[in-house]
N, C-alpha and C positions, 0 to 999 in steps of 0.2 A: 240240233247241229250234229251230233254223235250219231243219230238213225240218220239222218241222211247220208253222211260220210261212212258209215259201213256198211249200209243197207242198199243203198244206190251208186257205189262208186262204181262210174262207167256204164253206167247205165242211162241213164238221167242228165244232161247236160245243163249250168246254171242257167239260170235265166237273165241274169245281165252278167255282164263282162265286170271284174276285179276294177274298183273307182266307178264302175257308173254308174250308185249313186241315184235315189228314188227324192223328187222333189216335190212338195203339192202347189207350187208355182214357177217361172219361167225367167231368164235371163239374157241379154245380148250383152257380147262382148264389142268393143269398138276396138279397131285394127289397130294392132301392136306399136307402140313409137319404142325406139329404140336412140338412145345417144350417146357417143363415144367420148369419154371425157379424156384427156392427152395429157401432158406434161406434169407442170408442179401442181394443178388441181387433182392429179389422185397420187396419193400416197400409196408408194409400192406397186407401182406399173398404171398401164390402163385399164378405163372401166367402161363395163356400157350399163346404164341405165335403161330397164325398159320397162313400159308402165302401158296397161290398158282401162280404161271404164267400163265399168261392170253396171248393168239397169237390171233393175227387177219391172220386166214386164206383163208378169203375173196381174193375178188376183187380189192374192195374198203377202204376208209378209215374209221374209225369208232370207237368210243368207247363200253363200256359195263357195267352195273352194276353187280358187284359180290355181291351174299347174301352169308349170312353165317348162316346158320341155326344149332341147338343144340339138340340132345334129350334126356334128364336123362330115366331113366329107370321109369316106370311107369307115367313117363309127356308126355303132347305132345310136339311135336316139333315146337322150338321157333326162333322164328329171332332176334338172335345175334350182327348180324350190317350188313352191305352193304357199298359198296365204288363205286364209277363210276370212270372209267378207264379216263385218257387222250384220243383223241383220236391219234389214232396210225394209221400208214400207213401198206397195205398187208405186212404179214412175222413178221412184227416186234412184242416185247414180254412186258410184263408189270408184274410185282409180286407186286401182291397185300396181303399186312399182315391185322393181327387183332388179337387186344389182349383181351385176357378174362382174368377175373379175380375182383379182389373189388375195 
């Protein structure tokens, strides 16, 4: 780490980008559900709950960190939370939630 960082800064550009992260198997996510909880069910304003299922489509056995990123309208886009998966063996599924709110 130290030869590279003094010996190649600026010269040498990484080779994956900061989180991305070398797996020896594969993953789909299923499309984001998202729900707004209102009144006396949340304590201290509203919430939205939002959860996705994570599959290891792989070969192999393996976990995964899900991010969850945000973006208000004229903000940039933020990191919300992240969770790391159990790992799980090919086929099988994992839903991973997160909740926003105060």
């Amino acid at each position: 780490h130290r030869y590279f960082s003094s010996a190649t800064l600026g010269r040498a550009p990484p080779l994956f980008c900061f989180g991305h992260g070398l797996s020896f198997t594969s993953f789909t996510f299923a499309p984001l559900r998202a729900t707004l909880a209102l009144g006396r069910g949340a304590p201290g304003g509203p919430r939205v709950d939002v959860s996705t299922a994570v599959q290891n489509t792989g070969a192999l056995a393996g976990n995964e960190v899900v991010q969850l990123y945000v973006k208000i309208a004229g903000q940039p886009r933020a990191l919300c939370g992240f969770k790391r998966t159990a790992a799980f063996a090919p086929g099988e599924e994992e839903v991973v939630s997160f909740q926003l709110g105060p």
